[in-house]
C-alpha positions in Angstrom: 47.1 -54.9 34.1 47.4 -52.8 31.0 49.5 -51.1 28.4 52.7 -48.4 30.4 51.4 -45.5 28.7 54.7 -43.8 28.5 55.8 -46.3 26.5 52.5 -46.3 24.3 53.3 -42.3 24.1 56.5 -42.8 22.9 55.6 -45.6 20.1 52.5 -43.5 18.9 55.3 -39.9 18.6 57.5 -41.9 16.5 54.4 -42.5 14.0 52.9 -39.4 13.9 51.9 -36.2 15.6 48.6 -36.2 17.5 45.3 -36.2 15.6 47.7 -37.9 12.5 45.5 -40.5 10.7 49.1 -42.9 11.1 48.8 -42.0 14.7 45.1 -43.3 15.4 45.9 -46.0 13.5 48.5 -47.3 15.5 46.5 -46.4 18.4 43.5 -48.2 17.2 46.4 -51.5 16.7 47.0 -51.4 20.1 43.1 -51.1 21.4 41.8 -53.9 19.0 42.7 -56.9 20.2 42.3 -55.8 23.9 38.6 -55.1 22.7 38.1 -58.5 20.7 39.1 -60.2 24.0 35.8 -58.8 25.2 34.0 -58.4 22.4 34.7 -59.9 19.3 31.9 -59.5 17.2 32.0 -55.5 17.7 35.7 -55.0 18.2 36.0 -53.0 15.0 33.0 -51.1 15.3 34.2 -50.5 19.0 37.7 -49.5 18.6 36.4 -46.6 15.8 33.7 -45.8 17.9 36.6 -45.0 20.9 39.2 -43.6 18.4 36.7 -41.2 17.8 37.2 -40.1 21.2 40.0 -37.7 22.7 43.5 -39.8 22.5 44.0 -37.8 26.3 41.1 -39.6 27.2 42.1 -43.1 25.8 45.6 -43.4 27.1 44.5 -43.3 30.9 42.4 -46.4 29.9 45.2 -48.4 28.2 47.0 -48.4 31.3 44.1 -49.7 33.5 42.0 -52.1 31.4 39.3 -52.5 34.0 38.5 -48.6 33.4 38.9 -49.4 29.4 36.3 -51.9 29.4 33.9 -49.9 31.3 34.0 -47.3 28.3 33.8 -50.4 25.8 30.8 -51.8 27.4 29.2 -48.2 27.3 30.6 -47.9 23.3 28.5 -51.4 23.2 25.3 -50.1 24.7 25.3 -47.0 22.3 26.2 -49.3 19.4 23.6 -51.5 20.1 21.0 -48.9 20.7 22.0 -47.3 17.2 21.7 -50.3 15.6 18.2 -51.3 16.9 17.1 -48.0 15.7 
């Protein structure tokens, strides 16, 4: 399962062109509550961490979810190693 990234494409060119701050923050719409499903108490942190990220890297992910949350987990780690200093 995931998000057709065609239509993802489409939504995000009608906000803004790529690298727009309206354009991230639609994309970063679409990625949080996908994230909060796995992560709730880090899904902001995590969605800026992987908006920060290339958005050719992101789509890909949307549209297979098991690949997404691979990245999210390794966002996590990272997170959680910054965080315990």
């Amino acid at each position: 399962g995931g998000v057709d990234s065609g239509s993802l494409v489409a939504m995000l060119d009608s906000v803004g062109p790529p690298g727009s701050e309206e354009r991230s923050h639609r994309l970063g719409l679409v990625m949080y509550p996908i994230v909060e499903q796995w992560y709730p108490e880090q899904a902001s942190k995590l969605t800026g961490m992987l908006l920060e990220l290339d958005e050719s890297d992101v789509l890909p992910l949307l549209s297979d979810l098991e690949e997404f949350k691979d990245v999210a987990s390794q966002a996590l780690e990272a997170l959680m190693e910054a965080e315990s200093g």
